[in-house]
C-alpha positions as CSV (number, residue, x, y, z in Angstrom):
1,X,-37.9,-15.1,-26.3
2,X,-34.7,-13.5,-26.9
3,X,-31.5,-16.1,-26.4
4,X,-29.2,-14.3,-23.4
5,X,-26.3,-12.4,-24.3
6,X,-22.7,-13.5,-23.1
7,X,-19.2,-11.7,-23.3
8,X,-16.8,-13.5,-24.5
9,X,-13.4,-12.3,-26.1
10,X,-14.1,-8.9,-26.0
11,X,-17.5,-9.3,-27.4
12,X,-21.3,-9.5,-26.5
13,X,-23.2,-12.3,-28.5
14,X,-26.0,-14.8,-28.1
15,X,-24.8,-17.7,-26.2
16,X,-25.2,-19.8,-29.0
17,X,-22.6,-18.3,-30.6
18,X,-19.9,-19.7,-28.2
19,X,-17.3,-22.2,-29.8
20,X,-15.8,-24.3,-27.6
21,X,-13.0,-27.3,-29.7
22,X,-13.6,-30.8,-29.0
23,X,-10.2,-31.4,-27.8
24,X,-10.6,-28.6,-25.0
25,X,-9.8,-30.7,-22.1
26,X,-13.4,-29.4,-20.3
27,X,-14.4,-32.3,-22.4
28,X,-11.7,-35.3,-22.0
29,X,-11.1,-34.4,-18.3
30,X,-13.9,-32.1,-17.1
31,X,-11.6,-29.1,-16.6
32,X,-12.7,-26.2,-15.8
33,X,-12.8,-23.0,-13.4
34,X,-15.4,-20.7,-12.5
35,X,-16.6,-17.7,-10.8
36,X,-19.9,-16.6,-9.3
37,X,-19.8,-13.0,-8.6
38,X,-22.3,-10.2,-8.3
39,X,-23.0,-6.3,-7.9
40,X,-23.8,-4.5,-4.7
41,X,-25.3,-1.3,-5.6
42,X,-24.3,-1.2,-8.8
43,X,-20.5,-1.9,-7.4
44,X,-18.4,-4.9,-8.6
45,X,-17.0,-4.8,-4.7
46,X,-15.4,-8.3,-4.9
47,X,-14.3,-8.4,-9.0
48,X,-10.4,-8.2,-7.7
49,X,-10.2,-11.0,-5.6
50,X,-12.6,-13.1,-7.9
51,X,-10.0,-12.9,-10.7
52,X,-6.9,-13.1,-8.3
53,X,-8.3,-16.3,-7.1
54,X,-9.1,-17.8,-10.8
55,X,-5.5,-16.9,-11.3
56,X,-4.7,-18.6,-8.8
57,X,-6.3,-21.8,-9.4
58,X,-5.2,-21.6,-13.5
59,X,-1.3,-21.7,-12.2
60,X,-2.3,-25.1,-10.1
61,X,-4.2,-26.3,-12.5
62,X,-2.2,-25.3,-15.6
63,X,-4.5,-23.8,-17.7
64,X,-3.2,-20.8,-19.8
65,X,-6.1,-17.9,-19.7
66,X,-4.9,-14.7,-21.3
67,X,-5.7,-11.2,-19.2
68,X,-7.5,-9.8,-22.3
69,X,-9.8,-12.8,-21.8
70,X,-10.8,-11.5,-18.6
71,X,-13.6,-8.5,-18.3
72,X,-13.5,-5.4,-16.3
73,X,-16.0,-3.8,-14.5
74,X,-16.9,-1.5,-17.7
75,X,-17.9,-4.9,-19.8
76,X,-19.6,-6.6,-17.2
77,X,-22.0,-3.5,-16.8
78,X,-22.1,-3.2,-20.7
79,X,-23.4,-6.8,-20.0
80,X,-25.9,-6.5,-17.9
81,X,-27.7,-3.7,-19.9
82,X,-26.9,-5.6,-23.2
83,X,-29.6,-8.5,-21.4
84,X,-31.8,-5.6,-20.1
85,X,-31.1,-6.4,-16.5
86,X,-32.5,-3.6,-14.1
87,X,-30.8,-3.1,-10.6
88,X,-27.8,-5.5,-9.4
89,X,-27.3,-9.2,-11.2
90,X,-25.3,-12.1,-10.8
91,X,-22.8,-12.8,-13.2
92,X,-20.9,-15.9,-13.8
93,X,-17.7,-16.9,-15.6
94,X,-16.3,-20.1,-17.1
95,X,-13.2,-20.9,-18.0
96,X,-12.6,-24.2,-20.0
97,X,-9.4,-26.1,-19.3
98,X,-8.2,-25.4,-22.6
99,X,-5.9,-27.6,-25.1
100,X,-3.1,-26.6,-27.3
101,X,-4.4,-23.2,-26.8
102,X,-5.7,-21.0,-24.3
103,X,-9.1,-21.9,-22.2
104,X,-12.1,-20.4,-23.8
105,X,-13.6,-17.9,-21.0
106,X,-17.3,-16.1,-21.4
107,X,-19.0,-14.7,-18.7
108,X,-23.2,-14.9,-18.0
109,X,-25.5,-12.0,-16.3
110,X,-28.9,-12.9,-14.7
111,X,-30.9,-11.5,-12.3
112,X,-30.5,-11.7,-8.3
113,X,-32.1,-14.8,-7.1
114,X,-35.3,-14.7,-4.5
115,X,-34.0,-13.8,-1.3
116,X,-33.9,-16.3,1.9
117,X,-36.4,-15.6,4.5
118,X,-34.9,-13.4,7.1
119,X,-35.3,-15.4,9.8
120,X,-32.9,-17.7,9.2
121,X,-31.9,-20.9,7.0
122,X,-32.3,-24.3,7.3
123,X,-29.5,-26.7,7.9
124,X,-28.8,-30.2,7.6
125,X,-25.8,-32.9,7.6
126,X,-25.3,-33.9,3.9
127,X,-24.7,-37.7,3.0
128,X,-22.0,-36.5,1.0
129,X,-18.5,-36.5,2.6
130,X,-15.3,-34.8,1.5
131,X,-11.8,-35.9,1.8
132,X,-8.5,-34.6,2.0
133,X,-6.0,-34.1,-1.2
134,X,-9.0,-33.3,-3.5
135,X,-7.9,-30.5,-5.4
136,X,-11.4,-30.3,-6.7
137,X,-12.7,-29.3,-3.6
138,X,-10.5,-26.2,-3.1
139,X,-10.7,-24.8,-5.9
140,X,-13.6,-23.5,-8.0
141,X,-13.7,-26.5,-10.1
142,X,-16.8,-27.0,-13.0
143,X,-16.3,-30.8,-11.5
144,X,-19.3,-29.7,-9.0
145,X,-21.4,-33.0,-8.7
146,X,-20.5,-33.8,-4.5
147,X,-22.0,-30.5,-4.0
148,X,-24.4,-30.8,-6.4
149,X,-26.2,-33.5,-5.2
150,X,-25.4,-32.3,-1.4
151,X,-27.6,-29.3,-2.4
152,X,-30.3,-31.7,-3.8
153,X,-30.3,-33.3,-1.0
154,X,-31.0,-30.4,1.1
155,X,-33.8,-29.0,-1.1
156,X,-35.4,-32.6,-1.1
157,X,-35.6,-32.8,2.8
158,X,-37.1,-29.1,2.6
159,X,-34.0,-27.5,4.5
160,X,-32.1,-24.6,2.6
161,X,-28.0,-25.9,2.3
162,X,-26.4,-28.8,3.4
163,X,-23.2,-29.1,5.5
164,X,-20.3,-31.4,4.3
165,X,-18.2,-32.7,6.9
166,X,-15.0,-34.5,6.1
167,X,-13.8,-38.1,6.6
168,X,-12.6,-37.4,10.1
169,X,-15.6,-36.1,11.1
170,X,-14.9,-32.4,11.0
171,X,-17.6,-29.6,9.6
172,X,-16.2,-27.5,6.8
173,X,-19.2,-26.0,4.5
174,X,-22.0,-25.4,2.7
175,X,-22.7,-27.2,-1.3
176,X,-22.5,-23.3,-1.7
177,X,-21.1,-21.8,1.5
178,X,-18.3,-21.1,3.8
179,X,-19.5,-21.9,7.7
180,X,-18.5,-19.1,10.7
181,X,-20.3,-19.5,14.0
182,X,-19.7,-17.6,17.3
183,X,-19.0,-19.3,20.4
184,X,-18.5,-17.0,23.9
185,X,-18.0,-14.0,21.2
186,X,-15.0,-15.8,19.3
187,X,-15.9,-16.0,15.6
188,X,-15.0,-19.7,14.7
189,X,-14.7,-21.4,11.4
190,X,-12.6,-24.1,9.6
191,X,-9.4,-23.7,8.6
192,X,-8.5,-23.7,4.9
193,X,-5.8,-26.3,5.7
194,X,-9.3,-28.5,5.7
195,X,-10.7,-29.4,2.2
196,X,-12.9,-27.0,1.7
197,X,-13.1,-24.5,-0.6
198,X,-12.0,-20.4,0.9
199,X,-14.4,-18.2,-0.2
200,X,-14.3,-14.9,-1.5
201,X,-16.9,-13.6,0.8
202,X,-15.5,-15.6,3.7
203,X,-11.9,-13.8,3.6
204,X,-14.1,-10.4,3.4
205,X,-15.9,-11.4,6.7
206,X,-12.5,-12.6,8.4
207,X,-11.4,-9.2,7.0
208,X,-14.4,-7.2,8.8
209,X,-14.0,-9.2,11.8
210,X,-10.7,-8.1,12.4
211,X,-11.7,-4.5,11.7
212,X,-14.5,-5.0,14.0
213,X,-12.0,-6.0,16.9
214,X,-14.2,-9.4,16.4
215,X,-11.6,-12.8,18.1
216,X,-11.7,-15.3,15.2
217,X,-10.3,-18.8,15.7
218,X,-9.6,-20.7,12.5
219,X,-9.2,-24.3,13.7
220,X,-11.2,-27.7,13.2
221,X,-15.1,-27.5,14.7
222,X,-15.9,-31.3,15.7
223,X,-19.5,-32.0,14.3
224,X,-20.8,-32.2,17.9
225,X,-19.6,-29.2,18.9
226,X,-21.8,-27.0,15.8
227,X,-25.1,-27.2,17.7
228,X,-24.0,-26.0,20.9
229,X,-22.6,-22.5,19.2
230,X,-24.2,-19.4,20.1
231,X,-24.7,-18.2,16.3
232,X,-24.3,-20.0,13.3
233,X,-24.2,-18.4,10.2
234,X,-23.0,-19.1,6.3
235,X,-21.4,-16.9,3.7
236,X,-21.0,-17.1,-0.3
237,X,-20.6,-14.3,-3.2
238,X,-24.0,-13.8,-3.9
239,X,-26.3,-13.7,-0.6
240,X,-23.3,-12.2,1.6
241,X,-24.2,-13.7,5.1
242,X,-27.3,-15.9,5.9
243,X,-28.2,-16.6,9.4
244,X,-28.9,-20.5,10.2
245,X,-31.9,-20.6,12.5
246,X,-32.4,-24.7,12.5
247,X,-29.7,-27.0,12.9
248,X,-30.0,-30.2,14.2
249,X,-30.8,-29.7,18.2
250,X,-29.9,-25.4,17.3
251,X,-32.9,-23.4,16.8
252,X,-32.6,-19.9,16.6
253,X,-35.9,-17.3,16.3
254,X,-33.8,-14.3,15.5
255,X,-30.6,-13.3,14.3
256,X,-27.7,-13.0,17.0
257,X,-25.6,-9.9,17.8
258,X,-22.6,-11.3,16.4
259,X,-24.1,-12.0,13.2
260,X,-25.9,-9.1,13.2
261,X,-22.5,-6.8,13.8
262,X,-20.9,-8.6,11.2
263,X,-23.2,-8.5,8.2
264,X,-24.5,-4.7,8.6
265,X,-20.5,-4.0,8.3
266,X,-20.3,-6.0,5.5
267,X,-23.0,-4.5,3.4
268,X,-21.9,-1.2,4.3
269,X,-18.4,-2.2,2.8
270,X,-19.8,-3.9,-0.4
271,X,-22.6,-1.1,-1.4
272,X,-19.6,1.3,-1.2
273,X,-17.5,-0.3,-3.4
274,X,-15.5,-2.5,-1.2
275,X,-11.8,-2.0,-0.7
276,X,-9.7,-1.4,-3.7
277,X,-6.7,-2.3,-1.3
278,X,-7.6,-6.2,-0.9
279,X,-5.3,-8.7,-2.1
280,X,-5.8,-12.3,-2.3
């Protein structure tokens, strides 16, 4: 079996090939960013504001990662046929924290992952709990292991994602997802003044929304308030939107209007190659 191909400073090699030094501070400090990002038909829609927000998080974080370091849309296709991937593909990139030098970044293809079923996802309340003035959580840390094992936990209970509230008792997300729901045709979901991580995908909904004409309120959803929504759904970079159809007391059979209305109009936008216009 062939070993997969990565690019990394300008380069395509096996991954084995990637030289990381022991005093890179992913090591001493697990620091690290990164990006999970994808194609939608054969368009790298959301590539801008991916990299606008890991530049973002390398000022806060003070990591030094060089723009050559970055790829373009040209290398990340010249990725993806290097590993002899057909159709669209998930990529991701790393970047380490970096020492007396700059971070080391590479960047991964792989295929799509299985779809969800269409009928909607399974819910549940993590264990895990998240609290305020964690910079790990609003950011795209590598330090991952709260929603690591949140996601276990969901998979081990049979459910698809798990939702972490925070220490007051407030929803905010997925292990891997931003939360919307509609409530009396008002598009809800937490504001990123909660500790929670904003999305890529969720500031392209709240985007669309507001092309749509759509109400959206960004303030705190109490925990008991979730189940009595109309429509839940959940958003991240690779799946776009996902319906919830189980939820503690909420049980859905189909998807809702609202939902419906706001994910044809974003697949539209992505499999034409976004908006070149969007800033972070």
């Amino acid at each position: 079996m062939n070993s997969p191909l990565i690019w990394c400073e300008n380069q395509i090699k096996p991954i084995e090939e990637l030289l990381i030094p022991a005093t890179d501070r992913i090591f001493e400090h697990g620091l690290g960013l990164f990006e999970t990002f994808r194609t939608w038909q054969g368009h790298h829609s959301t590539l801008n504001l991916n990299l606008e927000r890991l530049r973002e998080s390398t000022r806060f974080w003070q990591m030094f990662v060089s723009e050559p370091s970055l790829p373009t849309a040209d290398n990340l296709h010249a990725l993806k046929a290097a590993n002899g991937l057909v159709g669209d593909a998930v990529f991701r990139l790393t970047a380490t924290g970096g020492s007396r030098s700059q971070s080391v970044v590479w960047v991964q293809a792989k295929p799509l992952p299985a779809e969800f079923p269409h009928k909607g996802l399974t819910l549940i309340l993590s264990n895990q709990t998240v609290t305020y003035h964690t910079p790990t959580t609003v950011y795209k840390s590598i330090n991952y292991l709260n929603r690591r094992l949140a996601h276990d936990e969901a998979i081990s209970l049979g459910a698809h994602e798990a939702l972490l509230t925070s220490s007051t008792g407030e929803v905010l997300e997925g292990s891997r997802s931003n939360l919307f729901a509609f409530s009396e045709g008002i598009l809800r979901t937490p504001p990123t003044t909660a500790p929670l991580l904003r999305g890529v995908m969720r500031e392209i909904v709240l985007r669309v929304a507001e092309s749509l004409g759509v109400a959206c309120d960004l303030t705190a959803i109490p925990l008991g308030q979730l189940e009595l929504m109309d429509e839940i759904f959940l958003t991240n970079a690779v799946r776009g939107v996902m319906p919830v159809s189980h939820f503690q007391s909420y049980h859905r059979g189909a998807i809702g209007p609202g939902t419906a209305r706001i994910s044809a109009a974003l697949l539209n936008l992505l499999n034409s190659g976004g908006n070149t216009s969007w800033v972070w």
